[in-house]
DSSP file (Angstrom, degrees, kcal/mol; ACC not computed):
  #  RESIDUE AA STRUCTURE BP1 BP2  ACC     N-H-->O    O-->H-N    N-H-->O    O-->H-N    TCO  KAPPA ALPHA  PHI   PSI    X-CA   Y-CA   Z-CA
    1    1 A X              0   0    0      0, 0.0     2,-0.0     0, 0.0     0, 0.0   0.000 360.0 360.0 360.0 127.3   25.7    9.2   -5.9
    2    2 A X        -     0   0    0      1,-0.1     3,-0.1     0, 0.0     2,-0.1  -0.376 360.0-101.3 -74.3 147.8   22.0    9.6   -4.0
    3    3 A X        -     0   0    0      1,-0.1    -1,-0.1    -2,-0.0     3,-0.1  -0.250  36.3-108.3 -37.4 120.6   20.1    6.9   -3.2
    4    4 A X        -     0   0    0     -2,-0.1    -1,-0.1     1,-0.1    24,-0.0  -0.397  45.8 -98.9 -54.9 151.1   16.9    6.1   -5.5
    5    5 A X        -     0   0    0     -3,-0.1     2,-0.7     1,-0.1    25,-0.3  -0.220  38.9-105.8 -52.1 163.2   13.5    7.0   -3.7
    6    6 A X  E     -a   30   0A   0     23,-4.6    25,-1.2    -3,-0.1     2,-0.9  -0.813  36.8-126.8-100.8 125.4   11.8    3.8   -2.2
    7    7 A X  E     -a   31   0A   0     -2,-0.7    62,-1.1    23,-0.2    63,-0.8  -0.742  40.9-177.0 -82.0 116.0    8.8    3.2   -4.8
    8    8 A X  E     -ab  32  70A   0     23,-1.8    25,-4.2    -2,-0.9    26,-0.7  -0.611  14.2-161.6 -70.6 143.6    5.7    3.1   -2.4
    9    9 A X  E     -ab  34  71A   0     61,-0.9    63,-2.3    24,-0.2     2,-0.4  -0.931  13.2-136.4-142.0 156.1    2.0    2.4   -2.9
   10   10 A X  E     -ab  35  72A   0     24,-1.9    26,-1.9    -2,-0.3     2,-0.5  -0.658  18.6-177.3 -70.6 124.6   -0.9    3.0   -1.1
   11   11 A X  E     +ab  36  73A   0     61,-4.2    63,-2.3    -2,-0.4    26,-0.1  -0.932  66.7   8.9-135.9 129.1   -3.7    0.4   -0.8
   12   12 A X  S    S-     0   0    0     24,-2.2    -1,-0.2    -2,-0.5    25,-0.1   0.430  74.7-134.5 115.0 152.3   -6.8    1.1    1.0
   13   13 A X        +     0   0    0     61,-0.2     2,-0.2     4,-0.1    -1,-0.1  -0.439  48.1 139.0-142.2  76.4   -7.2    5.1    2.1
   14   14 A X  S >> S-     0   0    0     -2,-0.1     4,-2.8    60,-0.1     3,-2.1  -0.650  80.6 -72.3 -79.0 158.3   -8.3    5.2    5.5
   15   15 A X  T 34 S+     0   0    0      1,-0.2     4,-0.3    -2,-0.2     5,-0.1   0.589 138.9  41.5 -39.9 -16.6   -7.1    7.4    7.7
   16   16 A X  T 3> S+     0   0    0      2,-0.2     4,-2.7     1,-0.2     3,-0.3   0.831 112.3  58.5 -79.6 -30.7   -3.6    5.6    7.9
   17   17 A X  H <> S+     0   0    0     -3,-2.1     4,-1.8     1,-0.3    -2,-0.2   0.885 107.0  45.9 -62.5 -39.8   -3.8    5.2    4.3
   18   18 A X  H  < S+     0   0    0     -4,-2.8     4,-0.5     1,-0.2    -1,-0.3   0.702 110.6  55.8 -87.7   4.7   -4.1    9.1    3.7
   19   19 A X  H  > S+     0   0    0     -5,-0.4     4,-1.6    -4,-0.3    -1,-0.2   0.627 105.2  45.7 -82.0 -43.3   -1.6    9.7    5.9
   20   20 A X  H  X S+     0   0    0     -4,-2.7     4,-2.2     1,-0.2    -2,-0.2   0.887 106.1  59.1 -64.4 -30.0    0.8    7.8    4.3
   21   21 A X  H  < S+     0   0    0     -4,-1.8     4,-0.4     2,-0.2    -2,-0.2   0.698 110.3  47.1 -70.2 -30.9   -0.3    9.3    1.2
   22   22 A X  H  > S+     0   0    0     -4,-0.5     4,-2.3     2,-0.2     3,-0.4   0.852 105.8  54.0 -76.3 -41.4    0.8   12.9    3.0
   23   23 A X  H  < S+     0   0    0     -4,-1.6    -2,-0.2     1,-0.2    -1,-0.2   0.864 107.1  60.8 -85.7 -22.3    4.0   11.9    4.3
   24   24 A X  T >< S+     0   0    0     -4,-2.2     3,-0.8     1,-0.2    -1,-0.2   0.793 100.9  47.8 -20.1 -47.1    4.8   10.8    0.5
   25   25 A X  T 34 S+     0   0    0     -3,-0.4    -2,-0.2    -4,-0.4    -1,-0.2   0.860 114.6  47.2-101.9 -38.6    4.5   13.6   -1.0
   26   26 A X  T 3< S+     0   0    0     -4,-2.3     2,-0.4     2,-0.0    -1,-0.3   0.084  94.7  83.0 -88.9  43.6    6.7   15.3    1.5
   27   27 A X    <   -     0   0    0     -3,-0.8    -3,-0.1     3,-0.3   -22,-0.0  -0.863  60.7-155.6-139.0 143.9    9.4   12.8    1.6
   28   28 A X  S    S+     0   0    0     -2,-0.4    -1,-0.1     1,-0.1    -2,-0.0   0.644  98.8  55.0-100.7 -59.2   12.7   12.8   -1.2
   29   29 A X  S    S+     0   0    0    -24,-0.2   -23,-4.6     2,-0.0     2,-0.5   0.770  94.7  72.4 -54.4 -10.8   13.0    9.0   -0.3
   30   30 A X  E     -a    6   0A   0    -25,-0.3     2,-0.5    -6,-0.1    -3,-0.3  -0.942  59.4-170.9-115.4 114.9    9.9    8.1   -1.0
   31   31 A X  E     -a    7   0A   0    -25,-1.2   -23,-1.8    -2,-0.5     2,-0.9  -0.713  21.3-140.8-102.2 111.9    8.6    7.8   -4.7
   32   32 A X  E     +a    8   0A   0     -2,-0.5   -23,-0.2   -25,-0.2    22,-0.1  -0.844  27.0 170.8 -95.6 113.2    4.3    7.2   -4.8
   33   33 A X  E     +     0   0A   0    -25,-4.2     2,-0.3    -2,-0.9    21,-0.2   0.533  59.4   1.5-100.2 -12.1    3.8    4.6   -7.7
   34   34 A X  E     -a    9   0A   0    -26,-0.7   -24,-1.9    19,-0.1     2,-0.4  -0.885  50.2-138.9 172.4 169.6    0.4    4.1   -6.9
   35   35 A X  E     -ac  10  55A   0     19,-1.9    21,-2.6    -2,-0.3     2,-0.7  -0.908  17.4-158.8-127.6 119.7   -2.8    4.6   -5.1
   36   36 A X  E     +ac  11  56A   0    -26,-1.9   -24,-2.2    -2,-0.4    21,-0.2  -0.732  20.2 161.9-112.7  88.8   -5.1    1.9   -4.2
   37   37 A X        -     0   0    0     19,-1.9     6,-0.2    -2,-0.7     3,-0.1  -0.476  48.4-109.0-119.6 170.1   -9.2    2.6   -3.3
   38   38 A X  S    S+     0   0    0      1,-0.2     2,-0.3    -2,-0.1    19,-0.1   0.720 111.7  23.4 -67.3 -31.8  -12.4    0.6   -3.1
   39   39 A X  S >  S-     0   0    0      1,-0.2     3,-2.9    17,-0.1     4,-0.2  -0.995  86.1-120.9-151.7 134.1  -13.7    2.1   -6.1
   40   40 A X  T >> S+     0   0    0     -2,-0.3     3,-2.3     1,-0.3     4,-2.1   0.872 110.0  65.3 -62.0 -63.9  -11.2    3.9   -9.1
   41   41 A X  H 3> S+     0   0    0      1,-0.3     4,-2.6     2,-0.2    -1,-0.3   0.630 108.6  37.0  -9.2 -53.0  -13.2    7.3   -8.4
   42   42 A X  H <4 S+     0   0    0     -3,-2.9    -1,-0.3     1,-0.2    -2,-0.2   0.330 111.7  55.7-119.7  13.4  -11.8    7.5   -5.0
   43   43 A X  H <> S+     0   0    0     -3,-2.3     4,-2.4    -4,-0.2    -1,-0.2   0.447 106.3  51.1 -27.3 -67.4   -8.6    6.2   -5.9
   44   44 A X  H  < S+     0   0    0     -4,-2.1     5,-0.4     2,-0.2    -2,-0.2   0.984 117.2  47.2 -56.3 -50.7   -8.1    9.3   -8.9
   45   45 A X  T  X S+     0   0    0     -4,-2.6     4,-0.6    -5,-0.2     3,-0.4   0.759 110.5  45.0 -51.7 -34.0   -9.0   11.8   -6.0
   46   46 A X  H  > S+     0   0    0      1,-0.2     4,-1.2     2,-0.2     2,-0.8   0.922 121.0  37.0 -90.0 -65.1   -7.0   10.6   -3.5
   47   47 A X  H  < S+     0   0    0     -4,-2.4    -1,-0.2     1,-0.2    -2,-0.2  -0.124 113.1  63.8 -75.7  42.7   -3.5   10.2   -6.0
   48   48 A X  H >4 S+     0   0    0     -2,-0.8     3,-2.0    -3,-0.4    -1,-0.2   0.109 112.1  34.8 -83.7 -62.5   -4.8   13.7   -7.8
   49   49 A X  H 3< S+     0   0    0     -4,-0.6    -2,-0.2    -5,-0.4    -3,-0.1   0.690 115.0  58.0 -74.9  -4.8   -4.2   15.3   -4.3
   50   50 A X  T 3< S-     0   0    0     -4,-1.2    -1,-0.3     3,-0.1    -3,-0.1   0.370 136.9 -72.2-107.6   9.3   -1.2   13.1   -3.5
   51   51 A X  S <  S-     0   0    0     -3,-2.0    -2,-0.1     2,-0.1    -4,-0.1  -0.044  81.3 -83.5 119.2 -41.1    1.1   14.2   -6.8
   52   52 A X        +     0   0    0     -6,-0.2     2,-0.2     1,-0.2    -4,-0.2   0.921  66.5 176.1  84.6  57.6   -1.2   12.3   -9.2
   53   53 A X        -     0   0    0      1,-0.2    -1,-0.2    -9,-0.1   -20,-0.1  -0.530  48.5 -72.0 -41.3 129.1    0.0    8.8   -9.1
   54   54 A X        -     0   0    0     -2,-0.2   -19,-1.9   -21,-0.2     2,-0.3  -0.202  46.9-151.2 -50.0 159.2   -1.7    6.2  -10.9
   55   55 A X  E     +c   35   0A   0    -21,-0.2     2,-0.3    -3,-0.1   -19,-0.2  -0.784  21.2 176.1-131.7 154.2   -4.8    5.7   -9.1
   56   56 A X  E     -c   36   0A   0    -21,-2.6   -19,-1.9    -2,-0.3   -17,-0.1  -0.917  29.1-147.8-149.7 174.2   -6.2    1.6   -9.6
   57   57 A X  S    S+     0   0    0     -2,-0.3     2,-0.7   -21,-0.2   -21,-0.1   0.393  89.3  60.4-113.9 -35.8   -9.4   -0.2   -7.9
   58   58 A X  S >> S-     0   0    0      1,-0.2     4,-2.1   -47,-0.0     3,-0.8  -0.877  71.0-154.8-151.1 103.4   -7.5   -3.5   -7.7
   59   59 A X  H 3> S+     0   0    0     -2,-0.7     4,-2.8     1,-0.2    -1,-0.2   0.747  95.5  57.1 -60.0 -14.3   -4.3   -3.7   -5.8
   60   60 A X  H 3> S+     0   0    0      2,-0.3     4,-3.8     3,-0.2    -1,-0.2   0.856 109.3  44.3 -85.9 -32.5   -3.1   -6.6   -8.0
   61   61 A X  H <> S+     0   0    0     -3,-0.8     4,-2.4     2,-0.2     3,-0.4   0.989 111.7  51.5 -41.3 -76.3   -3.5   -4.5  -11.1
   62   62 A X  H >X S+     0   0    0     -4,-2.1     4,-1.3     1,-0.2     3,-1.2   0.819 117.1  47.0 -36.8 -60.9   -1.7   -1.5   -9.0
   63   63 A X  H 3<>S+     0   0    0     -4,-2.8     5,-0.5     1,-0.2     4,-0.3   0.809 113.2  43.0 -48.6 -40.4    1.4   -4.6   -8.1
   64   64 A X  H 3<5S+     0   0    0     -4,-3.8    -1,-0.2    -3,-0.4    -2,-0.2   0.672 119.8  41.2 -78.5  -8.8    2.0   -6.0  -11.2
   65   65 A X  H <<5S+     0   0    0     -4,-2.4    -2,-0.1    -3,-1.2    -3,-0.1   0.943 124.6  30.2 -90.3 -73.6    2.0   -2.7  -13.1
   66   66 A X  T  <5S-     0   0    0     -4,-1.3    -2,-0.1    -5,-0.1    -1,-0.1   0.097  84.5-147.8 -75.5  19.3    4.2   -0.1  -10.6
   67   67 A X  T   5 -     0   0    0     -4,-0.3   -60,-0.1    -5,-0.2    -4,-0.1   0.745  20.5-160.0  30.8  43.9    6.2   -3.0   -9.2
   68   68 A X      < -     0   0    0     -5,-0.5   -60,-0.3    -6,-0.2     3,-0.1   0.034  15.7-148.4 -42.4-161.6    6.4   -1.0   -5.6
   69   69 A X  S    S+     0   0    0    -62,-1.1    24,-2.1    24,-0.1     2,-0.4   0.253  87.7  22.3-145.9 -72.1    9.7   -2.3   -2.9
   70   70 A X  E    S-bd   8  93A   0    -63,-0.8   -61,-0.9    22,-0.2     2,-0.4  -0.834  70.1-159.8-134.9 149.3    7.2   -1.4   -0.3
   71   71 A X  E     -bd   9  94A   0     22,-2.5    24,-5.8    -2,-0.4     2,-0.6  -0.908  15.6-145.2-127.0 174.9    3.6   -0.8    0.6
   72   72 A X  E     -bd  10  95A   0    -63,-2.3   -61,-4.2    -2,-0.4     2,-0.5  -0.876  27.4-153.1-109.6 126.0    1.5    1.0    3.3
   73   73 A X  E     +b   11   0A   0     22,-5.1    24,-0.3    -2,-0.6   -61,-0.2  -0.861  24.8 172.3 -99.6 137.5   -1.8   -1.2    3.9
   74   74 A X        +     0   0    0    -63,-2.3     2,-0.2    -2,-0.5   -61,-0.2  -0.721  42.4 123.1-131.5  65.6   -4.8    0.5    5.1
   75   75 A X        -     0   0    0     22,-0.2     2,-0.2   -63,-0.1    22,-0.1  -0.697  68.5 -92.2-130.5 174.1   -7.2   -2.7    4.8
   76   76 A X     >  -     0   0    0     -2,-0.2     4,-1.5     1,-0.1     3,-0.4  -0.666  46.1-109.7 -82.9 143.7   -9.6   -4.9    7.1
   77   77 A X  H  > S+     0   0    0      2,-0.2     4,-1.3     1,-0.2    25,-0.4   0.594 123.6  58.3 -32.7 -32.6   -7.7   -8.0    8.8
   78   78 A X  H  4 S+     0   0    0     23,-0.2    -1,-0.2     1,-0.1     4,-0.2   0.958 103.9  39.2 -54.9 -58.5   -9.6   -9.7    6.7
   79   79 A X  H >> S+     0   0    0     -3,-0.4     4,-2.1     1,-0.2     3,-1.2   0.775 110.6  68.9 -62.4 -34.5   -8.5   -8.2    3.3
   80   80 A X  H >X S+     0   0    0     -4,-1.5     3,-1.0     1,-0.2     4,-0.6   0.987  90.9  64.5 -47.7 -65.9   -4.8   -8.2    5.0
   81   81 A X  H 3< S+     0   0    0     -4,-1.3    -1,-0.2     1,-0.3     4,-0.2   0.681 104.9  37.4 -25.1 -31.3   -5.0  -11.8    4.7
   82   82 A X  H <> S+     0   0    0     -3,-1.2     4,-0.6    -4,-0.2    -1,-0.3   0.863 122.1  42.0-102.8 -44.8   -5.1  -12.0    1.1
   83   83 A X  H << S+     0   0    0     -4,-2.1     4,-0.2    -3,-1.0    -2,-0.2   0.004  93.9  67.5-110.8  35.4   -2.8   -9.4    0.3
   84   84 A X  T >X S+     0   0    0     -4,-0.6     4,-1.5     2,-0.1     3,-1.4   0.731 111.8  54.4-138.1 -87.7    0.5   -9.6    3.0
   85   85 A X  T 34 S+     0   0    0      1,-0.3    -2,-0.2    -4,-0.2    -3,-0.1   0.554 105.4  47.5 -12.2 -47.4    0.8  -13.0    0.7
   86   86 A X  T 3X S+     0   0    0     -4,-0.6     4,-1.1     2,-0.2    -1,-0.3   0.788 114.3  41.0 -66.0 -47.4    0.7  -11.2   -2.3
   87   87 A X  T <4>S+     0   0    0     -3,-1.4     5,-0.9    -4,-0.2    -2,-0.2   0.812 114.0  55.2 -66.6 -36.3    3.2   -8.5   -1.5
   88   88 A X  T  <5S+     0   0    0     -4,-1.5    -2,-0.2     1,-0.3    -3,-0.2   0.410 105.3  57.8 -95.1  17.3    5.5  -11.6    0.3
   89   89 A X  T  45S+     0   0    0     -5,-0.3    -1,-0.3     1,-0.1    -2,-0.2   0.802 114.9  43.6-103.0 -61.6    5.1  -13.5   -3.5
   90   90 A X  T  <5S-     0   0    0     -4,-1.1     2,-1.1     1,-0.1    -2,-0.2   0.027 108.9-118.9 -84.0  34.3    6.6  -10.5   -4.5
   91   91 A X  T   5 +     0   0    0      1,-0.2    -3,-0.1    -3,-0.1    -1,-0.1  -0.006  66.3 139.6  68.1 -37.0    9.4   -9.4   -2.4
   92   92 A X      < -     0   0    0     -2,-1.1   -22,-0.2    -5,-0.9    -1,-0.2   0.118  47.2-140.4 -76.2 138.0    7.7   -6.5   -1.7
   93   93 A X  E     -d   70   0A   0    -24,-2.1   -22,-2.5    -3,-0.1     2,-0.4  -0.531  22.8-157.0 -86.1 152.9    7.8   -5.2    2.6
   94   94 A X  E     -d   71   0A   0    -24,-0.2     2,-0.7    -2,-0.1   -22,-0.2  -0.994  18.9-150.1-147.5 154.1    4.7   -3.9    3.7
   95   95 A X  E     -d   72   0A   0    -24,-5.8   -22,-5.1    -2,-0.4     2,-0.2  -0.924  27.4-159.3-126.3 100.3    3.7   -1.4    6.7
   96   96 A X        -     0   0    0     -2,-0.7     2,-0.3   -24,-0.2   -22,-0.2  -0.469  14.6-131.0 -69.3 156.0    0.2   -2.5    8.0
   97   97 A X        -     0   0    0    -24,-0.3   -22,-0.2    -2,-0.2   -23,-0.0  -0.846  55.2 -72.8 -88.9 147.9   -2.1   -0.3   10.0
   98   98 A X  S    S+     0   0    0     -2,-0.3     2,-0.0     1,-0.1    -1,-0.0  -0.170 107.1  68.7 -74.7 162.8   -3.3   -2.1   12.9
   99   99 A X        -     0   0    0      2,-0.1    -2,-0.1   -23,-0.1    -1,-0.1   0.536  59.6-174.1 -44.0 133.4   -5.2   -4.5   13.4
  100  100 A X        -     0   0    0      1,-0.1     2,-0.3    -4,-0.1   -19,-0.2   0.997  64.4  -5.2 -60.5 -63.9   -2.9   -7.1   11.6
  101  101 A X        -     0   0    0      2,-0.2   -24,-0.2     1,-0.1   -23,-0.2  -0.697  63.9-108.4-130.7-171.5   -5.3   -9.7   11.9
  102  102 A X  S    S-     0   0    0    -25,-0.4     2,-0.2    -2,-0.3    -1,-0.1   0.595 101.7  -0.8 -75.9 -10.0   -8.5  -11.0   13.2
  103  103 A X  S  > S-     0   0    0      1,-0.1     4,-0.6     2,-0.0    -2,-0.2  -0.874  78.9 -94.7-155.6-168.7   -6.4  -13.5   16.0
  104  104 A X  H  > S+     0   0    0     -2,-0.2     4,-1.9     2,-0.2     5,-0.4   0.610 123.3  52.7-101.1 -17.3   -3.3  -14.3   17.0
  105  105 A X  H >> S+     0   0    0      2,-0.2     4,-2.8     1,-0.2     3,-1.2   0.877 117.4  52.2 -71.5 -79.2   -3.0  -18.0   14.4
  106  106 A X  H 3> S+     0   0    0      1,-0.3     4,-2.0     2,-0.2     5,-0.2   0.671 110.2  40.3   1.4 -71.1   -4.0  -15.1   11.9
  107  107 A X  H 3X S+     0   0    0     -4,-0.6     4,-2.2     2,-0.3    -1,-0.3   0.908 115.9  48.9 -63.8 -55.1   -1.3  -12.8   12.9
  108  108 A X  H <X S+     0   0    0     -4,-1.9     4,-2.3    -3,-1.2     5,-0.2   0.908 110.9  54.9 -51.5 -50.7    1.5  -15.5   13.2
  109  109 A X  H  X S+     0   0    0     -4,-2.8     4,-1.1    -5,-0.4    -2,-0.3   0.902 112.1  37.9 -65.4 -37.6    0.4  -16.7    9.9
  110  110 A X  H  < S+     0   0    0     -4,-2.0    -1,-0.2    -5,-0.3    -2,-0.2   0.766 116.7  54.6 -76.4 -32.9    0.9  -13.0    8.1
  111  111 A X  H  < S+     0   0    0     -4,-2.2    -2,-0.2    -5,-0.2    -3,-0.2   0.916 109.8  46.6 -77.5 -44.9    4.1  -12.4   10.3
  112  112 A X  H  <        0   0    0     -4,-2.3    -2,-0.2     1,-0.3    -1,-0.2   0.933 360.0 360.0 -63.6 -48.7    5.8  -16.0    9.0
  113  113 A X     <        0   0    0     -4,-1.1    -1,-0.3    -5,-0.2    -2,-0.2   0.294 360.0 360.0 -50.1 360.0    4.9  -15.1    5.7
């Protein structure tokens, strides 16, 4: 019996973020459950072109709804900060784009988590 896909979302779609969003959509293991932008517009565009995922504004919406295993973050160190908590609340793995954090207490602190 195959393996389920690993349910992925995207949050934030900078270049690592649309890149993840490509290698989705060509992956059998990988399932896209949602798509996560600054603003829902540019969210719809981005998961329209990616398979046409739900598209959300507000990654907490996008967690609680599509229940992901893992995401790919494409956020400021800042924004990491808040949300590498969020995911680790939920089980959920996450694959940062660098920079992890704004220091190294920062970084230790997101890694422990």
């Amino acid at each position: 019996m195959p393996e389920e896909p690993l349910r992925v979302a995207v949050i934030g779609l900078g270049g690592f973020g649309r890149q993840a969003l490509e290698a989705t959509v060509c992956s059998k293991s990988v399932q896209l459950v949602g798509v996560v932008g600054r603003d829902q517009s540019t969210a719809e565009q981005a998961a329209s072109g990616a398979g046409g995922a739900p598209a959300y504004s507000d990654y907490r919406s996008c967690l609680a709804e599509t229940r992901p295993t893992a995401v790919c973050l494409d956020v400021s160190p800042k924004a990491a900060g808040e949300l590498i908590p969020a995911c680790a609340q939920r089980g959920i793995h996450v694959w940062k784009s660098v920079p992890l954090a704004r220091n190294l207490e920062d970084a230790v602190s997101m890694v422990r988590t």
